[in-house]
C-alpha positions as CSV (number, residue, x, y, z in Angstrom):
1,X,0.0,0.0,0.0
2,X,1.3,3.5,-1.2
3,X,1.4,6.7,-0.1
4,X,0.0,8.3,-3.2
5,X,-2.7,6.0,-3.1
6,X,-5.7,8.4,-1.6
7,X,-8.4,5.8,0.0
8,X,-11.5,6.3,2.2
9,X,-14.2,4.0,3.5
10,X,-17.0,5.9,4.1
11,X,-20.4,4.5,6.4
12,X,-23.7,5.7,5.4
13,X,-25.7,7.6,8.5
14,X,-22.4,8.1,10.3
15,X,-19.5,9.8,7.4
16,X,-22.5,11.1,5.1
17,X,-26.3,11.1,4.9
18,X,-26.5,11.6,8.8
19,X,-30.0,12.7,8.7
20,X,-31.3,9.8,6.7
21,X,-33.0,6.8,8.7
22,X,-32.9,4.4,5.7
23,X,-28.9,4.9,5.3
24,X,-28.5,4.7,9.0
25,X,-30.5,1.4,8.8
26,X,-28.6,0.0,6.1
27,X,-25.2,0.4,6.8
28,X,-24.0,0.7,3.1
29,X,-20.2,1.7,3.1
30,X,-19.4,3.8,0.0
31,X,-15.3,4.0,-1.2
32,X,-13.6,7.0,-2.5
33,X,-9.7,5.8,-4.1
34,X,-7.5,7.4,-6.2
35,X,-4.0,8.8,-7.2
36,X,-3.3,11.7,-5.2
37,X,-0.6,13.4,-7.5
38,X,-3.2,13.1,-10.7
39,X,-6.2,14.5,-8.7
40,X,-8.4,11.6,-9.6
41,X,-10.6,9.3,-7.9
42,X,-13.4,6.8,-8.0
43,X,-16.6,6.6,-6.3
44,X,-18.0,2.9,-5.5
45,X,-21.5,2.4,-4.7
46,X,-22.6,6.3,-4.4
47,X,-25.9,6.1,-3.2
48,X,-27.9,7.9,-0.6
49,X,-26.0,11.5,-1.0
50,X,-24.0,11.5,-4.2
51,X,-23.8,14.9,-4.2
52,X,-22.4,15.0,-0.3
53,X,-19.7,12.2,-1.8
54,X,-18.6,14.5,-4.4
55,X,-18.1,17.3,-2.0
56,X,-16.3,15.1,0.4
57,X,-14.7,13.8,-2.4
58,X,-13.5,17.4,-3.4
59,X,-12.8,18.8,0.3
60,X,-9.9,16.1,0.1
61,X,-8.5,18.1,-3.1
62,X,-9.5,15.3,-5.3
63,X,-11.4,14.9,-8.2
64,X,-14.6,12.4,-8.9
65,X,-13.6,11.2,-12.6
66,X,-15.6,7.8,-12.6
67,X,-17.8,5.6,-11.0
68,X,-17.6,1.8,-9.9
69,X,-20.8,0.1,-9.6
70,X,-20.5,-3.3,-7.6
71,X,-23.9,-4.7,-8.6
72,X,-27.8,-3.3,-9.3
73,X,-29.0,-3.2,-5.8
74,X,-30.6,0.3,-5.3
75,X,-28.7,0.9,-1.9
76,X,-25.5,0.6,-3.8
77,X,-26.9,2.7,-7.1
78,X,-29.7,4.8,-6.3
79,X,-33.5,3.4,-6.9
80,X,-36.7,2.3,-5.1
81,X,-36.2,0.3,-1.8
82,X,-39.6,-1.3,-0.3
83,X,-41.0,2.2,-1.4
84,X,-37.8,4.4,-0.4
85,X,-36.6,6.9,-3.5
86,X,-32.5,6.1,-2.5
87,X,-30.7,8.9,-4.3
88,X,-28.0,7.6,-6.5
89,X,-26.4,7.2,-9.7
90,X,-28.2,9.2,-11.7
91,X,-28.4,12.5,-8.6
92,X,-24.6,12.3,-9.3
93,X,-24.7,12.8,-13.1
94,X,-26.3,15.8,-12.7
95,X,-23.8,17.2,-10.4
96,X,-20.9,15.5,-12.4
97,X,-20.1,14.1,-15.9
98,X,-18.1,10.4,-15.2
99,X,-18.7,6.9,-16.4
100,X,-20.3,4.3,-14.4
101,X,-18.3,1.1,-14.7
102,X,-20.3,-1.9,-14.1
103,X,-19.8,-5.3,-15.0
104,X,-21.6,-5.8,-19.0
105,X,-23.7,-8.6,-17.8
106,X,-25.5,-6.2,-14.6
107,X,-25.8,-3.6,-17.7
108,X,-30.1,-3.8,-18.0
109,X,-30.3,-4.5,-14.3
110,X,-28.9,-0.8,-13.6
111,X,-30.9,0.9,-16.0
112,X,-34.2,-1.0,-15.0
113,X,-33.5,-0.4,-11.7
114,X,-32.0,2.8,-12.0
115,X,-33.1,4.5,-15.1
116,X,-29.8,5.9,-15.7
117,X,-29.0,6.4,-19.9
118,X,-27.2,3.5,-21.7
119,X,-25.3,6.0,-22.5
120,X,-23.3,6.8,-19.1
121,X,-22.8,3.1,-18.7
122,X,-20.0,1.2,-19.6
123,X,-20.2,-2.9,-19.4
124,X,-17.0,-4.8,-18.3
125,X,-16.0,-7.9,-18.4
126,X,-13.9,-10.2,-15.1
127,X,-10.3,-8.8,-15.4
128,X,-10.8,-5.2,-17.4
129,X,-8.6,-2.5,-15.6
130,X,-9.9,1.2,-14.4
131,X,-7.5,4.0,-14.2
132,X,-7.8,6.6,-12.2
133,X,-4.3,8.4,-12.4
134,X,-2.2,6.3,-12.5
135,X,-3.8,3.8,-10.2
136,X,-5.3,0.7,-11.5
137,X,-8.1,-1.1,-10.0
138,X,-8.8,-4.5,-11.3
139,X,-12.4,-5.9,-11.7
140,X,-13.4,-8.9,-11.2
141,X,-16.8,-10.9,-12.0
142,X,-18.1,-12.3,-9.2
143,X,-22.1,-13.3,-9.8
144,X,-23.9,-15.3,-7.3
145,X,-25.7,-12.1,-5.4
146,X,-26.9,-11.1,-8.8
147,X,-25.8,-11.7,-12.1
148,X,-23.1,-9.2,-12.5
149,X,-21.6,-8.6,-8.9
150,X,-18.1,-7.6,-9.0
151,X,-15.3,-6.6,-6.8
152,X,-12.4,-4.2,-6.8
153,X,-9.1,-4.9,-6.4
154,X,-6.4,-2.3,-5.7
155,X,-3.4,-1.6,-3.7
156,X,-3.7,-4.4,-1.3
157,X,-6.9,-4.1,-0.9
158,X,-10.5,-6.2,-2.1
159,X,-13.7,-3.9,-2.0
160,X,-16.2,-6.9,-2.3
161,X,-19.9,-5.3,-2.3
162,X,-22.5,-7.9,-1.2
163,X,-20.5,-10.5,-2.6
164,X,-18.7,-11.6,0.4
165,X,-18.7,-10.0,4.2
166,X,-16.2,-10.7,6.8
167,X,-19.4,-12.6,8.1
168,X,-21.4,-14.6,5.5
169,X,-22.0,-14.1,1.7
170,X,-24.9,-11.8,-0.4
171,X,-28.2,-13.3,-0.7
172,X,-28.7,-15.7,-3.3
173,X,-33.0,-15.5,-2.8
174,X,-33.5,-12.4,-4.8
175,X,-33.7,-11.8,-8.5
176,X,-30.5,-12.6,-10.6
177,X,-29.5,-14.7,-7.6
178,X,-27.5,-17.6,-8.1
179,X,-26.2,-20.3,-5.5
180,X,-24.3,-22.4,-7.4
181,X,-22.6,-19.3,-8.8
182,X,-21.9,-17.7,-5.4
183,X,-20.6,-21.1,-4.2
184,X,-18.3,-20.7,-7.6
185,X,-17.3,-17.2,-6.7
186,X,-16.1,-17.9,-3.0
187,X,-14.6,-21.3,-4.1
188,X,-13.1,-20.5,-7.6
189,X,-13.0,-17.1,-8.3
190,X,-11.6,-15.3,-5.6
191,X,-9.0,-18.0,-4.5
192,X,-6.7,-16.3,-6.3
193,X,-6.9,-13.4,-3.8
194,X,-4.0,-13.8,-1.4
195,X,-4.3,-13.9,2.5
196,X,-3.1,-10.6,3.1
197,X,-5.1,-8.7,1.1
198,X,-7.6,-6.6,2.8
199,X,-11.3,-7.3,2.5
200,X,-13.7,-3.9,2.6
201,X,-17.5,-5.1,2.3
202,X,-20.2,-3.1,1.2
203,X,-22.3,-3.2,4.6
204,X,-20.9,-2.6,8.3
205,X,-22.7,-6.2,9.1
206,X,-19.3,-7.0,11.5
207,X,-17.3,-5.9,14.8
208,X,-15.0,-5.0,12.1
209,X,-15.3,-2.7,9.0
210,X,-12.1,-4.9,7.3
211,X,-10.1,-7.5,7.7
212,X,-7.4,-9.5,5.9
213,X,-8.9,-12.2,3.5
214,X,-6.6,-15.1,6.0
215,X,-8.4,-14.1,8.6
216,X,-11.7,-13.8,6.5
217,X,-11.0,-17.5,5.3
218,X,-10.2,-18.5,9.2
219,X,-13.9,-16.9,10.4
220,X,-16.6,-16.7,7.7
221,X,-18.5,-19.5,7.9
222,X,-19.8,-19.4,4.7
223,X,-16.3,-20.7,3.7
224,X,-16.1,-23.5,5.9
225,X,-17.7,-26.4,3.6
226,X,-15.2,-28.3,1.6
227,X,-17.9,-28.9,-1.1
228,X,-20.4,-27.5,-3.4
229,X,-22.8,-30.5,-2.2
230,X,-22.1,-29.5,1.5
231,X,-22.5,-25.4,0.8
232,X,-25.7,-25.8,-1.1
233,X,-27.2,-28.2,1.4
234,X,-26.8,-25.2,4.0
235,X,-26.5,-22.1,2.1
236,X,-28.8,-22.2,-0.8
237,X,-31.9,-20.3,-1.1
């Protein structure tokens, strides 16, 4: 981990949107990251206050170029929540002009749930690279929560959405959910993230707001079965 790397992890009803019962309810942590000699940075998951992220954002002397969108879910990218208008996406592109990177196969699922343009979408697929400076932050496809869940890896560090938690996994019961997928995600393809990377979740559901993926793999009991037959029997929905 670098010193020019800038990085913030930022809890809904607590570091922003302090006023808002739904945020404080939910628990949705929201990352700034970027290069601090180029200026730039990234937003994941703005929802709630985009507009108070930006600012935040831009108190730090940094610059919102993009956006990373870790999956659909309107507490992550702005939509209707059991009849709750959550502020998102498409309140930040009228404050700013960025992309939205999302994976290609959540691409409908955001603007259905969103209504955001096509246009101010751009569809990726598992191992495509976002630059913010000169910082590079590697996504990678992770469905099982929904079809096109993905994380974030930069700098040491793997920002995971509701793909995995330092306790338990995303819910597989809702639409675009998959359990044999999720049980292929936590299984297959993030083994090749190494112990000491650190794992940021999207929701404060711990004691902890991180911890390294070793320990992760030491406590999470959704990684304790040794096979698909054994995970399904206890995690599917």
């Amino acid at each position: 981990m670098n010193d020019r790397f800038y990085f913030r992890q930022l809890l809904a009803g607590r570091d922003f949107a302090r006023d808002d019962a739904v945020a404080t309810a939910m628990v949705n942590f929201v990352y700034a990251l970027g290069d601090r000699e180029s200026g730039e940075a990234l937003l994941v998951d703005p929802a709630y206050r985009p507009r108070e992220l930006v600012e935040l954002v831009e108190a730090d002397g940094m610059k919102v170029t993009g956006v990373l969108a870790t999956h659909y879910h309107p507490d992550h990218v702005g939509g209707d929540l059991a009849g709750n208008e959550i502020a998102g996406i498409v309140e930040l592109l009228e404050t700013i002009d960025v992309p939205v990177h999302v994976q290609a196969d959540e691409v409908d699922w955001v603007i259905r749930r969103t209504g955001v343009s096509a246009d101010a979408l751009v569809g990726h697929a598992s191992g495509d690279r976002v630059r913010a400076g000169e910082l590079d932050v590697t996504l990678i496809h992770t469905p099982g929560h929904t079809p096109g869940s993905q994380c974030f890896l930069v700098d040491g560090r793997l920002i995971s959405g509701d793909t995995l938690f330092l306790e338990g996994c995303g819910r597989t019961d809702l639409p675009g959910s998959d359990s044999e997928e999720m049980y292929r995600t936590l299984t297959q393809r993030l083994a090749q993230i190494s112990d000491d990377t650190v794992l940021f979740p999207g929701h404060f559901y711990s004691r902890d707001p991180s911890a390294s993926m070793g320990d992760v793999r030491q406590m999470n009991y959704v990684l304790a079965p040794t096979t698909a037959e054994q995970w399904l029997a206890t995690f599917a929905q």
